[in-house]
KOLVOBA-634594 format. One record per residue (C-alpha): x, y, z; residue in one letter; residue number from 1. Coordinates in pm, 1 decimal, m for minus. Example, Ala and Ser with C-alpha at 12.3 -4.5 7.8 and 13.67 -1.06 7.14 Angstrom:
# residues 2
{{1230.0 m450.0 780.0} "a" 1}
{{1367.0 m106.0 714.0} "s" 2}
END
This chain:
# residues 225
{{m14107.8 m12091.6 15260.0} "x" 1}
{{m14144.3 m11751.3 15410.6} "x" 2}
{{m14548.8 m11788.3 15509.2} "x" 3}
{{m14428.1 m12104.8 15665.7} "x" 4}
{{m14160.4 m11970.4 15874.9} "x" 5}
{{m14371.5 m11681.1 16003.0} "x" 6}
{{m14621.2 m11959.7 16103.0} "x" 7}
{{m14379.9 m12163.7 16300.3} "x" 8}
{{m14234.4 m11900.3 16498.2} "x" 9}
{{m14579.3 m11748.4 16539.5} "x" 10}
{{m14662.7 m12105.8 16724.9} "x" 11}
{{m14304.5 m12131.3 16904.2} "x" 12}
{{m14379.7 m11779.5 17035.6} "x" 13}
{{m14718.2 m11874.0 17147.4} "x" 14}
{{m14613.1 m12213.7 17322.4} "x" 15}
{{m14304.4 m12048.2 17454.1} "x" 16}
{{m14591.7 m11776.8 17614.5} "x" 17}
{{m14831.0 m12060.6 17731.1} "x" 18}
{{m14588.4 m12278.1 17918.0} "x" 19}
{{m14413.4 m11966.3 18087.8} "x" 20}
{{m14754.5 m11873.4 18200.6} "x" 21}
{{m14820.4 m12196.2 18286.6} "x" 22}
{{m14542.2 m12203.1 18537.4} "x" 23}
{{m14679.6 m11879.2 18659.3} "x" 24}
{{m15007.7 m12030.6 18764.6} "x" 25}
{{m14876.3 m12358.7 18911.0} "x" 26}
{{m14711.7 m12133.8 19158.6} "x" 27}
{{m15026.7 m11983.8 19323.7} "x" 28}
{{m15189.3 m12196.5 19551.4} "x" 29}
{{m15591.1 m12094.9 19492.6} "x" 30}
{{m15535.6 m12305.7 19127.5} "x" 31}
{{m15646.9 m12735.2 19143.6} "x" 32}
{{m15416.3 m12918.7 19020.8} "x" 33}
{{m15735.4 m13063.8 18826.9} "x" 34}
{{m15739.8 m12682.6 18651.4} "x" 35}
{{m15338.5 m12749.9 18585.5} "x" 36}
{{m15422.2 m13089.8 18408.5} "x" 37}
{{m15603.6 m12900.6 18184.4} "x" 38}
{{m15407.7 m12670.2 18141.1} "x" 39}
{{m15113.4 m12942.0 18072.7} "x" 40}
{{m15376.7 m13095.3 17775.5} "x" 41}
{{m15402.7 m12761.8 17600.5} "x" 42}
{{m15033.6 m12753.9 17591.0} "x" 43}
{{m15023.7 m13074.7 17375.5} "x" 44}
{{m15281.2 m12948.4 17182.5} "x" 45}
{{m15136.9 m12648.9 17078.5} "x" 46}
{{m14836.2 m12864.5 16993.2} "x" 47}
{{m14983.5 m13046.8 16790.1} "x" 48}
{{m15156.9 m12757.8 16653.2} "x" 49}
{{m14833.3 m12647.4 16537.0} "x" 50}
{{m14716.8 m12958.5 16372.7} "x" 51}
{{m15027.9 m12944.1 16156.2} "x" 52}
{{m15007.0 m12625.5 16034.0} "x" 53}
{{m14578.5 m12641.7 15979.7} "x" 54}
{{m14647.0 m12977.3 15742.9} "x" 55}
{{m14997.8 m12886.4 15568.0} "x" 56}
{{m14858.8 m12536.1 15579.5} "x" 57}
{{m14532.7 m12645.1 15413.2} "x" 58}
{{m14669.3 m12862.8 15157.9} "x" 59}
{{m14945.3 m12608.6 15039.7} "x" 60}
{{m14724.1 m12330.9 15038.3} "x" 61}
{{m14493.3 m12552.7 14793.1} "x" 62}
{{m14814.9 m12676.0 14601.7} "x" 63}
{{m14888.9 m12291.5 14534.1} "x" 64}
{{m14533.1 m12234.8 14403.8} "x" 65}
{{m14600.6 m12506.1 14183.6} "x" 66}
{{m14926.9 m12322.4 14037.6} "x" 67}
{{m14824.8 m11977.6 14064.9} "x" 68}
{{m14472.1 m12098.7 13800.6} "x" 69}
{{m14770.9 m12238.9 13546.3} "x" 70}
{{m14640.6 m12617.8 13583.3} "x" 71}
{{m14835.8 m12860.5 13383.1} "x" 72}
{{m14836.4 m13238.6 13395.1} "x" 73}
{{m14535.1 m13267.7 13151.7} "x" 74}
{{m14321.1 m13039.1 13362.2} "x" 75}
{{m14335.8 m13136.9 13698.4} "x" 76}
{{m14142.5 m13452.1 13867.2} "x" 77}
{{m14287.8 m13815.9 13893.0} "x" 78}
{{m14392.3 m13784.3 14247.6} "x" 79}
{{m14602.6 m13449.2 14188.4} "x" 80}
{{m14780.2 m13588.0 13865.5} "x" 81}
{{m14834.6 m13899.6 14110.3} "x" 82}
{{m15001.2 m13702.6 14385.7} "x" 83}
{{m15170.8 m13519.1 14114.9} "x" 84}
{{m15343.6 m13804.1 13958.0} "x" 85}
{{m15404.8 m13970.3 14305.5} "x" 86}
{{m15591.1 m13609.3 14384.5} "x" 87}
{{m15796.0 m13553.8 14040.6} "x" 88}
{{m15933.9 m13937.9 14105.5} "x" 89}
{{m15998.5 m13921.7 14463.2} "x" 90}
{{m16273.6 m13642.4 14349.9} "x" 91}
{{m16505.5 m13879.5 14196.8} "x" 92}
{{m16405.0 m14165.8 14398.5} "x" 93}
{{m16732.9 m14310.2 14527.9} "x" 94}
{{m16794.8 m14689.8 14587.0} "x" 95}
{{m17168.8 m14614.2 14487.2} "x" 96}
{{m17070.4 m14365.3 14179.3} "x" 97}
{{m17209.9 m14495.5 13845.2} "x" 98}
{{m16956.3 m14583.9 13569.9} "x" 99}
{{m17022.0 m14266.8 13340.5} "x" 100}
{{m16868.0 m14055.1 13643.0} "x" 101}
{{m16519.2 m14218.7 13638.3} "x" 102}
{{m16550.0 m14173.0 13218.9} "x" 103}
{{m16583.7 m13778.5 13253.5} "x" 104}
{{m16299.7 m13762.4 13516.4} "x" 105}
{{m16065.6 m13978.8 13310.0} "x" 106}
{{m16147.3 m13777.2 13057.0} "x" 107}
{{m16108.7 m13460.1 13202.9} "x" 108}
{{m15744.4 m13606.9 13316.0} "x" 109}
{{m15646.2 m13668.8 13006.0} "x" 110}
{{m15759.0 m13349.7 12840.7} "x" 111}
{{m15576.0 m13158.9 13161.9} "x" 112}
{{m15253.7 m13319.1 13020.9} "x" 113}
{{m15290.1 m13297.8 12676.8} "x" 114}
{{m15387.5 m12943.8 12713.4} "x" 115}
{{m15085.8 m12870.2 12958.9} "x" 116}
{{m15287.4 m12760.0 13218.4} "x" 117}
{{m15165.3 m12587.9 13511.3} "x" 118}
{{m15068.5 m12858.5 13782.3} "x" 119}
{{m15338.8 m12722.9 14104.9} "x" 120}
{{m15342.2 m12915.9 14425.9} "x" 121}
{{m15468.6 m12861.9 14803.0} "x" 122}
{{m15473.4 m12941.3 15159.2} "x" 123}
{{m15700.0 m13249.4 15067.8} "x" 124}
{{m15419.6 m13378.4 14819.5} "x" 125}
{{m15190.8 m13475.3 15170.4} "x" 126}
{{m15486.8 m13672.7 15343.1} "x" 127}
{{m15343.6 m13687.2 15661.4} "x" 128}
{{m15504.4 m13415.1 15915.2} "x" 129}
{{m15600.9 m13546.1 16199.1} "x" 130}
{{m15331.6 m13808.9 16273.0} "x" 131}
{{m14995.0 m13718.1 16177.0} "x" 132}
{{m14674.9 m13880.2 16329.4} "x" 133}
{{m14333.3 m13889.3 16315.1} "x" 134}
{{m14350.7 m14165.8 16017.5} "x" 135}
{{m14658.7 m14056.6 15876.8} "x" 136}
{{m14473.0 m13684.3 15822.9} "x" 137}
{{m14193.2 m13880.6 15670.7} "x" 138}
{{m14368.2 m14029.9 15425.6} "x" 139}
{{m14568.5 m13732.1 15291.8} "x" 140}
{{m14233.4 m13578.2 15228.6} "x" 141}
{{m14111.8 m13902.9 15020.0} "x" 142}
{{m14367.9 m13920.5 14798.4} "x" 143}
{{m14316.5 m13528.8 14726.8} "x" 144}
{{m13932.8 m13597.7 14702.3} "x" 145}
{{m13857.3 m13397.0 14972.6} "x" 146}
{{m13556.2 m13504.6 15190.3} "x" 147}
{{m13512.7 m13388.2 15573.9} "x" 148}
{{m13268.3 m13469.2 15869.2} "x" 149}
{{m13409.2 m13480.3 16160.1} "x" 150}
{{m13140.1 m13393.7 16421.5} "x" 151}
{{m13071.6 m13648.3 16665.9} "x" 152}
{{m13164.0 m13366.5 16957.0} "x" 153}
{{m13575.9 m13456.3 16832.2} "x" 154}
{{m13519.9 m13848.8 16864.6} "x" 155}
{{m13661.7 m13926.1 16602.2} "x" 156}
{{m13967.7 m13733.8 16637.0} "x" 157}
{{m14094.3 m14015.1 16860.0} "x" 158}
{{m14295.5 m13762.4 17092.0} "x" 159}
{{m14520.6 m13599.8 16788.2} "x" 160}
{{m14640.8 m13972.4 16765.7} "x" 161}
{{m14751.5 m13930.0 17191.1} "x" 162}
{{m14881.3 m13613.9 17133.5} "x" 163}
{{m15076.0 m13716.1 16826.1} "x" 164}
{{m15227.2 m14002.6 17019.2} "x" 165}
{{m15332.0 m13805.5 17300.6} "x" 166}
{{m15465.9 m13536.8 17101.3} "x" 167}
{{m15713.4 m13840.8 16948.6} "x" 168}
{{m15811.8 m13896.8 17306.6} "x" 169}
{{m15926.1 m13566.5 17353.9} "x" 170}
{{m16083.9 m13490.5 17025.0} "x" 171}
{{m16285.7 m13819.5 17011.1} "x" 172}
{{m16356.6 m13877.8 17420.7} "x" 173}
{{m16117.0 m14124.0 17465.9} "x" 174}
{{m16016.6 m13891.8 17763.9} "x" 175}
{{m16098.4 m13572.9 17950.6} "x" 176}
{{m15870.9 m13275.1 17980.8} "x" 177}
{{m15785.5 m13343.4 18342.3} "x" 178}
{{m15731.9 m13702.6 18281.2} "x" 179}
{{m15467.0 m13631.8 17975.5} "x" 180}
{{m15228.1 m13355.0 18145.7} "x" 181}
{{m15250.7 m13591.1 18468.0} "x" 182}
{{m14971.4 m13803.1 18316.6} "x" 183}
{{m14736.5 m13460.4 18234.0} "x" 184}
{{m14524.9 m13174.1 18460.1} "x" 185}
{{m14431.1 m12869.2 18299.3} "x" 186}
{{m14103.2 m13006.6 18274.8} "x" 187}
{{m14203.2 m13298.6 18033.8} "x" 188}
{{m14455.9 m13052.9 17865.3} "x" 189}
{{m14084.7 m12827.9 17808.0} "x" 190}
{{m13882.6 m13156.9 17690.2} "x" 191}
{{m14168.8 m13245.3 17492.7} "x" 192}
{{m14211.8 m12901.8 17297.1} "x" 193}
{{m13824.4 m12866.6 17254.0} "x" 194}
{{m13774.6 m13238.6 17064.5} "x" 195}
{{m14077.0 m13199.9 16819.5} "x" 196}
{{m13912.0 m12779.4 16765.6} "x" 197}
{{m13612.7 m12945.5 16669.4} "x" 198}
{{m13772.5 m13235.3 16476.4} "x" 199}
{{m13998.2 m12986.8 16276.8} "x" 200}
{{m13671.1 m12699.2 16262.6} "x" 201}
{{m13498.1 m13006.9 16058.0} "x" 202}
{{m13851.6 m13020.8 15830.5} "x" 203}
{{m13872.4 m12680.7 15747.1} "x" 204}
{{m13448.7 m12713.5 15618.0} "x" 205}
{{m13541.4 m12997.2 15377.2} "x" 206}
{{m13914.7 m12816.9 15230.2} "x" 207}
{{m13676.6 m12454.4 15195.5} "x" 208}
{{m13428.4 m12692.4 15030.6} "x" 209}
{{m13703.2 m12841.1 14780.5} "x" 210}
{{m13868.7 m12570.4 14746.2} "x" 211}
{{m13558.5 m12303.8 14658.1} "x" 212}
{{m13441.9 m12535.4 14409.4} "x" 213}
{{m13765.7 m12595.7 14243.8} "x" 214}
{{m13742.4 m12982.2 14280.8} "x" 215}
{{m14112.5 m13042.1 14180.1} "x" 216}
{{m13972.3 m12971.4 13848.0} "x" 217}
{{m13895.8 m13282.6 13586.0} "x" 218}
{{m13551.2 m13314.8 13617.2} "x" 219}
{{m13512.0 m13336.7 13234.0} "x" 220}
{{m13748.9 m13025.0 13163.2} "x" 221}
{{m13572.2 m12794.1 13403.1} "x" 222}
{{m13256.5 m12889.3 13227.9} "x" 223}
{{m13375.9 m12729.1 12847.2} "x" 224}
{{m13543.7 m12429.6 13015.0} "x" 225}
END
């Protein structure tokens, strides 16, 4: 999980930078507190910024592992051939698509396992950009088979689920800049950041664990190679 490592201190560092800043410019008195608002909401967007990246960044970075080690359908565990098949269908999934479409792609599945085709999957195979929280992460990571503590320092992860919520707001209207960092000081923002850098600190353990002992493999296959 090195790419994803690099990535979340990359995004630690930056936050780290912002909020330091941050506490810079609440200091001199020629900045609104209107201007610090917004300044607060780009704070929670960069956090959740980070959480993206850390589990689409995880996930991908395992689903290229999975590719670049040439595993096919018959090789890889239960949950990855589900995710698989859920991802191959999803691409001709149309409520309008005419019946000779879902032929070819059930054909083409079935050919891609016969033929022991190598197992590909992306981004789009997680579905959940956009909206991710605390339970929402947790099950991605079941129905990979990945397993994670989250130490009891994040509670639970409960704040990625405020600061997903809020982001919402500000991508969709719901609420303007000034309006969503009204409700935050810097020291919330800091509380904030250091419970979801915990939460996602015990994510990244459990993906390095899956992924250094190659647990999208069938259990039974990577016992006779």
């Amino acid at each position: 999980m090195i790419v994803t490592r690099y990535t979340f201190e990359t995004r630690k560092n930056e936050l780290a930078s912002f909020l330091s800043h941050l506490a810079k410019i609440q200091e001199l008195s020629e900045f609104s507190p209107d201007f610090s608002n917004m300044l607060h909401s780009n704070a929670l967007l960069m956090l959740y910024n980070m959480v993206e990246a850390i589990v689409v960044g995880g996930i991908v970075e395992i689903y290229d592992a999975v590719k670049s080690q040439g595993q096919n359908y018959r090789l890889v565990s239960s949950n990855i051939k589900d995710i698989w098949f859920e991802f191959k269908f999803k691409q001709v999934y149309d409520p309008n698509a005419h019946h000779n479409s879902y032929k070819r792609k059930a054909s083409q599945i079935i050919e891609a396992i016969l033929n022991d085709q190598v197992i590909e999957l992306d981004r789009n195979a997680i579905n959940a950009e956009g909206n991710l929280t605390a339970q929402i992460i947790r099950n991605i990571c079941s129905a990979h088979g990945i397993s994670f503590i989250a130490p009891p320092e994040s509670n639970g992860g409960v704040k990625i689920d405020e600061v997903t919520a809020l982001r919402n707001d500000l991508a969709h209207g719901g609420k303007s800049f000034v309006e969503c960092g009204r409700d935050f000081t810097l020291s919330d923002l800091e509380k904030i950041t250091d419970e979801i850098i915990k939460f996602l600190e015990g994510l990244l353990d459990g993906m390095d664990e899956y992924h250094s002992n190659r647990k999208w493999e069938d259990a039974l296959s990577a016992e006779t190679n």
